[in-house]
VOGU-3710 file (C-alpha; in Angstrom, 3 decimals, decimal comma):
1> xxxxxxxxxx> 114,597/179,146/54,347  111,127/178,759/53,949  107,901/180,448/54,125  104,492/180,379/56,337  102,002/178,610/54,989  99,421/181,421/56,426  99,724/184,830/57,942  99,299/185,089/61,603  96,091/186,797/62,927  98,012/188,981/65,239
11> xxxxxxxxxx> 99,174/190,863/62,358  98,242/194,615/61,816  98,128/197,288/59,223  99,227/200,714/59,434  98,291/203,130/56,594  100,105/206,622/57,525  99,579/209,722/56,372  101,448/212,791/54,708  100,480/216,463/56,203  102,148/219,961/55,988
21> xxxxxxxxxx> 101,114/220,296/59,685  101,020/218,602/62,768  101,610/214,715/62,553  98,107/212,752/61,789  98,255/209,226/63,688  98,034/206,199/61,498  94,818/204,364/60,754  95,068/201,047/62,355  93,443/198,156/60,671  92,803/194,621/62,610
31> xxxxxxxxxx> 92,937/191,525/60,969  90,805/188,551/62,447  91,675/185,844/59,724  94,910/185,108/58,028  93,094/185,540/55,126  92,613/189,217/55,247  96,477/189,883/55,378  97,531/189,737/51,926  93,569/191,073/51,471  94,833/194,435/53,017
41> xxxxxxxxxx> 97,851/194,806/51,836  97,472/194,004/48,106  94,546/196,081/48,053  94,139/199,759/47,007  93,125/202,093/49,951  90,048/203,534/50,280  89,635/206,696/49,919  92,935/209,032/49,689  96,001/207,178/49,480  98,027/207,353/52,582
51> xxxxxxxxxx> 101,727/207,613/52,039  103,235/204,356/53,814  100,748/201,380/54,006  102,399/198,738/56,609  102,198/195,506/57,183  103,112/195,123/61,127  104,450/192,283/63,211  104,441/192,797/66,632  106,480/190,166/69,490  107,983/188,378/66,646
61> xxxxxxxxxx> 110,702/186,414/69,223  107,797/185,070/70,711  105,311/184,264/68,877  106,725/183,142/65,691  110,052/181,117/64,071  112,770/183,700/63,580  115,933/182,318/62,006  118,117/184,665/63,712  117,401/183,959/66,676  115,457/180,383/66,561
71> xxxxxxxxxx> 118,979/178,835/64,815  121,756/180,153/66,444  121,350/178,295/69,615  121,294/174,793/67,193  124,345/173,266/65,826  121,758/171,762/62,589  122,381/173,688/59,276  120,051/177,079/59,538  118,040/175,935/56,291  116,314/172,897/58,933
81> xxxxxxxxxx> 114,895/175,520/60,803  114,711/178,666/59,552  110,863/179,724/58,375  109,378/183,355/57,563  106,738/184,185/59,739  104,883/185,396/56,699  103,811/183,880/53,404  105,622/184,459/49,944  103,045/186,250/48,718  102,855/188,829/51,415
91> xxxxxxxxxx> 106,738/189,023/50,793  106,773/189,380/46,971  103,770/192,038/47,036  105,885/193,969/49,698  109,365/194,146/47,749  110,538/193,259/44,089  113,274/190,955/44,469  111,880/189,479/47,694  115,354/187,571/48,182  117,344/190,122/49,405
101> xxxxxxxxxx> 115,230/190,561/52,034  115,063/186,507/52,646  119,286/186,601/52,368  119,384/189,637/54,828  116,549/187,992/57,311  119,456/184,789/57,831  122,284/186,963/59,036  121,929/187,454/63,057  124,858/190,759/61,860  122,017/192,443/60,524
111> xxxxxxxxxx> 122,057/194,953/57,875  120,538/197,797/56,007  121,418/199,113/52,348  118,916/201,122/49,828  118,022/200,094/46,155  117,431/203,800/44,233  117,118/201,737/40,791  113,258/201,437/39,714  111,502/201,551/42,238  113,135/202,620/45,089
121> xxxxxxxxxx> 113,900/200,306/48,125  114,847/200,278/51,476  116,099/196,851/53,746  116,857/197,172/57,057  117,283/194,442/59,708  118,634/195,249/63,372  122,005/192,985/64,226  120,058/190,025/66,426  121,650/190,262/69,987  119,769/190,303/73,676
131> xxxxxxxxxx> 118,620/193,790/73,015  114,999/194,712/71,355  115,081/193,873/67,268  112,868/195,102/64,447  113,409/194,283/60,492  111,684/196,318/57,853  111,389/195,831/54,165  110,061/199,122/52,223  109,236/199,572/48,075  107,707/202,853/45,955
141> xxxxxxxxxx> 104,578/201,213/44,483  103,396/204,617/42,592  102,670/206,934/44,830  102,597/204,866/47,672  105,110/203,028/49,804  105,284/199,769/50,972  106,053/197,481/53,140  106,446/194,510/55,976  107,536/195,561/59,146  108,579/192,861/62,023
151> xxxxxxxxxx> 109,545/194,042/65,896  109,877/192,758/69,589  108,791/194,870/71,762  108,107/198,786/72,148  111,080/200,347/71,560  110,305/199,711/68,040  106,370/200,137/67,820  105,531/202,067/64,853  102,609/203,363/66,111  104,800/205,324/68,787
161> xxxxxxxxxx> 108,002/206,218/66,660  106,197/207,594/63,773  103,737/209,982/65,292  107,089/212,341/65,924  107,999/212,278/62,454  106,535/215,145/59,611  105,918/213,562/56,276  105,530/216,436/54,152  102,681/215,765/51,638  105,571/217,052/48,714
171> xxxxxxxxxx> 107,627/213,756/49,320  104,737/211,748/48,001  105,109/212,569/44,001  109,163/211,252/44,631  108,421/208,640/47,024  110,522/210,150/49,456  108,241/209,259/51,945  110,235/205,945/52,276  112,807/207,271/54,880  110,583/208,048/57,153
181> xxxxxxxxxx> 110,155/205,307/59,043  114,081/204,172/58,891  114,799/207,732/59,877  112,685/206,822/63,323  113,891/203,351/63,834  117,461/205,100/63,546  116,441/207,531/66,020  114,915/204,916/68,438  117,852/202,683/68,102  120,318/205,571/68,744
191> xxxxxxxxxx> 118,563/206,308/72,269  118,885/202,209/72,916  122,643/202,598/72,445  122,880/205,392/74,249  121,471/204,113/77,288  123,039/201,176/76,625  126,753/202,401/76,686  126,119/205,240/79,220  125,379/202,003/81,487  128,657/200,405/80,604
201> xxxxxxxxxx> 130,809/203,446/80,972  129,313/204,028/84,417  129,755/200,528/85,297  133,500/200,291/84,583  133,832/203,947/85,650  132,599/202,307/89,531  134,809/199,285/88,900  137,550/201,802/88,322  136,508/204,100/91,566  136,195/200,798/93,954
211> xxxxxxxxxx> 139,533/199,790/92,663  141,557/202,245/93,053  139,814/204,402/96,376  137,125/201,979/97,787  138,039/199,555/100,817  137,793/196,065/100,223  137,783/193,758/103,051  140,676/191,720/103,418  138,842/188,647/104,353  136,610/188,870/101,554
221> xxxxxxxxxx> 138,633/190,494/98,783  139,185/187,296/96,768  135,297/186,813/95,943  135,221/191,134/95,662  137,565/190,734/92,989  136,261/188,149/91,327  132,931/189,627/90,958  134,588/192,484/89,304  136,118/190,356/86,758  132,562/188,850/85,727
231> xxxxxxxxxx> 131,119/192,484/85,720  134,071/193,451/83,229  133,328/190,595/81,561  130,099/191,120/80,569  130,208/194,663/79,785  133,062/193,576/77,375  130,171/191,669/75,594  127,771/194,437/75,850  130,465/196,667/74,177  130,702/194,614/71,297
241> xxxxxxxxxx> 126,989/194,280/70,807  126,787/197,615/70,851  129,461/198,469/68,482  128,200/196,052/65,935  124,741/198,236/66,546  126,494/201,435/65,931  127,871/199,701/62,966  124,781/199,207/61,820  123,623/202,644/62,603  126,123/204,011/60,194
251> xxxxxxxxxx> 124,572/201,828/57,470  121,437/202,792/57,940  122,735/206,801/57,580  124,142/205,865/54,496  121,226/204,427/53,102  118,791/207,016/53,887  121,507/209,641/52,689  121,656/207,422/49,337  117,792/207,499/48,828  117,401/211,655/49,824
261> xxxxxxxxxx> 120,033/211,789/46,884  118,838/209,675/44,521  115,150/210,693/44,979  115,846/214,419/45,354  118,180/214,770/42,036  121,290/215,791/44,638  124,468/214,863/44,590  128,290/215,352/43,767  130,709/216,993/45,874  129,581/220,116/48,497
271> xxxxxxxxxx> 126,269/218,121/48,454  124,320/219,884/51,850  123,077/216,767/54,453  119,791/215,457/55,088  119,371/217,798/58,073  117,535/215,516/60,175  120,379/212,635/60,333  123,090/215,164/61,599  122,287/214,596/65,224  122,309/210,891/64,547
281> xxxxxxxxxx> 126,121/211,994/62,917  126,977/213,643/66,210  126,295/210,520/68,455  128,016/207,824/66,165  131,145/210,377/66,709  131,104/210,638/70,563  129,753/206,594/70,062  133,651/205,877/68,250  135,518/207,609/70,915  133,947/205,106/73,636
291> xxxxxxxxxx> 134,467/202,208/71,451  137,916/202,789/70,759  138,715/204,074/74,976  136,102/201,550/76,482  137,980/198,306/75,842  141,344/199,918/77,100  139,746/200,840/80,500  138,424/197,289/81,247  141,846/195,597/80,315  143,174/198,112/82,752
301> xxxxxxxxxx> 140,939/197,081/85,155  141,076/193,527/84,201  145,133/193,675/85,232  144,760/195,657/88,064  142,350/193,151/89,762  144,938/190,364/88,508  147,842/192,580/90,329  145,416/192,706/93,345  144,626/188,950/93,544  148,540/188,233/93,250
311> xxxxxxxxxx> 149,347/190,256/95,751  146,693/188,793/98,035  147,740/185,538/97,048  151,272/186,425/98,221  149,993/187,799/101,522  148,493/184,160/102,244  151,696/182,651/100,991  153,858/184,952/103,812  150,928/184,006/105,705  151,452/180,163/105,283
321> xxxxxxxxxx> 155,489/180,666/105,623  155,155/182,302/109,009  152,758/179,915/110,627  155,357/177,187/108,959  158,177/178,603/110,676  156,495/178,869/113,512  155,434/174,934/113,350  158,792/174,029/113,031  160,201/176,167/115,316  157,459/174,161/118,449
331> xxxxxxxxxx> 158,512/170,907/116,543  162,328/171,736/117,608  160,853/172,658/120,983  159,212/169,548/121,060  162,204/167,594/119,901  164,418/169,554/122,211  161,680/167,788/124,868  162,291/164,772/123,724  165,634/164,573/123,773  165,464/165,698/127,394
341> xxxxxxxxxx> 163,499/163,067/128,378  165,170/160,403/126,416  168,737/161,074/127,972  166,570/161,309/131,575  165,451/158,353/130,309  168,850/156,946/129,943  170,177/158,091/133,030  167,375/156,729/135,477  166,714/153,442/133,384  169,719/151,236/134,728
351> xxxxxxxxxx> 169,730/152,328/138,325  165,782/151,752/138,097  165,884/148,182/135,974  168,361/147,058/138,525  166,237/148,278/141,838  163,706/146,847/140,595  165,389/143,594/139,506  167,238/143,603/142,901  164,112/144,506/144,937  162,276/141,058/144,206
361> xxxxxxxxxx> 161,374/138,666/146,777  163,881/136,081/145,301  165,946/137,894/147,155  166,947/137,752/150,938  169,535/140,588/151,663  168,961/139,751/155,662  169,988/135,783/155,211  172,172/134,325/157,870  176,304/132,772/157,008  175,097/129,429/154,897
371> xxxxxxxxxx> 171,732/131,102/154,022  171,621/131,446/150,681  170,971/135,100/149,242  168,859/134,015/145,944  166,048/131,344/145,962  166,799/128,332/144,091  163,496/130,185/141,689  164,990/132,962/140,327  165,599/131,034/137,208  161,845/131,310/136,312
381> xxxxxxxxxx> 161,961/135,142/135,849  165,089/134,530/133,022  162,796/131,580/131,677  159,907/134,211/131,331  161,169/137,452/130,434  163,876/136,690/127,717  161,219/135,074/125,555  158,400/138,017/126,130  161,067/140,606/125,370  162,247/138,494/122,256
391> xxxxxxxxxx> 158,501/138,224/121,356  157,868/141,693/121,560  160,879/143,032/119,420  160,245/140,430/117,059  156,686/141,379/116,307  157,882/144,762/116,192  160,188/143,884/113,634  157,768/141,848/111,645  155,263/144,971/111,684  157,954/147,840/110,372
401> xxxxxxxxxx> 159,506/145,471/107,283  155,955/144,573/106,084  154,964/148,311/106,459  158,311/149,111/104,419  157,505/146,414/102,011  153,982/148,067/101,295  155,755/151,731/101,025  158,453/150,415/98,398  155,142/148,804/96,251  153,293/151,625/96,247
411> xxxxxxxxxx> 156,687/153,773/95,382  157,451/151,179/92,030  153,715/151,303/91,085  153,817/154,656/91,137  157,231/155,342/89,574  158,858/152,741/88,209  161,651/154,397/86,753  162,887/155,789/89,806  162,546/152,295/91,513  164,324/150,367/88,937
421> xxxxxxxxxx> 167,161/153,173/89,560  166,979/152,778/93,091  167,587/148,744/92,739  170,349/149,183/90,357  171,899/151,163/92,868  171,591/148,425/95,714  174,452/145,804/96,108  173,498/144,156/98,811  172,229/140,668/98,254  169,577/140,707/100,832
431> xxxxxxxxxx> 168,399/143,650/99,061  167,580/142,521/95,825  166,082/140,127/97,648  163,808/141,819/99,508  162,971/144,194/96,126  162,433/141,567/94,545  160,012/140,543/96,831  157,603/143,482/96,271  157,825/143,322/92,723  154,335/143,483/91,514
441> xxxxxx> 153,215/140,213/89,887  152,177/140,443/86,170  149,360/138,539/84,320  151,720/135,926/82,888  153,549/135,082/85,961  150,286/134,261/87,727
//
């Protein structure tokens, strides 16, 4: 991983006060060269020291390399593309031991865990999903704390979270200061997750309702169902983003418990809570019981709709076997026809062939005693229609073998196994013969 070579202008500083009273809003400090960056931030504040001087990064997905999120879409080693949107320096004047904040920044799990030896430190980075990120590196530099603070978007703008939190002006002498700001991203990020899974539960919760009471159309039940599978689908992937968040949410709990310890002399057993993170306690309880129900409900749902789209799928099948039966039940009319006609056929077809043969003028049936009854021409009608009727059933003939010789090809191509089974089984000469005859040809007999 590597560094920027200069600090982007966009950059902003936030020095933020301590007060007994109501909340004071942070001075805000503009930068208009890269230059002025480190400027700021390594110098000493004017006038009285604030409590937290920040170094802010706002719409870091979009305006500058992130390897979290810039890498994970490559299949090249993270190293090739990975880059710091801010320069070492800014990076080693924010935190002693600037690697584990470098180490941290390559992990799209994200992280948080709190350093109470000399100084004090605090390293938090948001798991990098499709939901809004921020990464924060905080150090006790005297009286004042420290740090580099990188978000996306507003759910994370310090500007916003930190004007409703109290930084009493005692905290300052013990640098206690420092959980401040991880004590509002913690907050902020517990609303995100509870929107977040509120919006799954009452998405399967419909699912559940529209499968079990809703009416779906028969006629378009297949593509009904289907869409539910997707939905389930991809609040299964919510889920787990947001139980890796919650995951992280418990880390960050522990770490500002460990600093409020460490920096207030407490600890040992019966040791009281930092009072503000108990409601954050509460919600990663009633967060485990929907991680541990959630994924049970949508494989429910995921085998109901699979129970639905059998049974549709054996409705069509009943479907198919009636209009089959009753196919075959107008083919046996139809054959039943047939077989009418054909023995008609039969019965009319003499008496008719010999009218007809009989009612030719080569006959005379009124001829006179020595009058003969035939004229001497009725051998033409023998000489022409025993050849045309020979003709005709021989290119009949001719037609149905080479259609049968084409079948039996495309049979041995096909399966020649079977074929060479089927010759075995033939004894007749003429047989072999004629399988031989649609043997395919190979390269070498050519």
């Amino acid at each position: 991983m590597s560094y920027a070579s200069d600090n982007p202008t966009h950059a902003f500083g936030l020095d933020i006060s301590c007060t007994d009273g109501p909340a004071l809003p942070p001075k805000v400090e503009r930068f208009t060269s890269s230059d002025q960056v480190l400027t700021w931030f390594s110098a000493h504040p004017d006038g009285p020291a604030p409590a937290i001087r920040l170094l802010c990064l706002p719409d870091v997905f979009d305006t500058d390399i992130v390897p979290t999120r810039q890498v994970r879409s490559n299949n090249d080693a993270p190293e090739a593309h990975a880059r710091f949107p801010l320069t070492k320096e800014v990076i080693d004047h924010a935190l002693w031991g600037a690697e584990v904040y470098r180490d941290l920044s390559m992990s799209r799990a994200g992280g948080c865990f709190a350093l109470i030896d000399d100084p004090h430190r605090f390293i938090l980075q948001i798991p990098s999903d499709d939901g809004p990120f921020c990464s924060l590196a905080l150090s006790k530099r005297g009286i004042v704390v420290k740090g580099v603070y990188l978000f996306s978007d507003d759910t994370f703008d310090p500007e916003n979270m930190i004007e409703h939190e109290t930084i009493q002006s005692g905290w300052r002498s013990k640098g206690l200061q420092i959980i401040s700001l991880p004590q509002a991203i913690a907050k902020a990020h517990a609303r995100y997750i509870s929107e977040c899974l509120s919006m799954v539960v009452g998405t399967v919760t419909e699912i559940e309702t529209e499968l079990l009471y809703a009416e779906i159309e028969v006629d378009r039940q297949q593509k009904s169902l289907y869409r539910l599978t997707r939905t389930l689908q991809g609040n299964s992937a919510s889920l787990m983003n947001l139980e890796r968040r919650a995951r992280f949410q418990k880390q960050v709990v522990a770490a500002i418990e460990c600093i409020t310890m460490a920096t207030s002399g407490r600890g040992g057993p019966g040791v009281t809570p930092w009072p503000a993170l108990a409601p954050i306690k509460s919600q990663l309880d009633s967060w485990e019981y929907e991680f541990e129900v959630m994924p049970k409900r949508i494989e429910n749902a995921r085998s109901t709709i699979t129970t639905l789209i059998q049974q549709r799928n054996e409705e069509l099948n009943l479907d198919i076997a009636e209009s089959s039966r009753r196919m075959t039940e107008a083919a046996m009319q139809d054959s039943a026809s047939m077989k009418t006609i054909a023995i008609l056929t039969m019965v009319f077809l003499p008496g008719t062939a010999v009218a007809s043969f009989f009612s030719m003028s080569m006959f005379d049936w009124s001829a006179d005693d020595g009058n003969a009854l035939a004229t001497r021409w009725l051998w033409i009608f023998f000489v022409v229609a025993a050849p045309l009727t020979i003709a005709v059933l021989g290119i009949w003939y001719v037609l149905a073998k080479r259609k049968e010789r084409q079948a039996l090809l495309r049979f041995r191509t096909s399966h020649p196994e079977e074929a060479a089974g089927l010759l075995a089984q033939r004894r007749g000469p003429s047989d072999d013969v004629e399988m031989q005859a649609v043997r395919p040809v190979s390269k070498g007999e050519k």
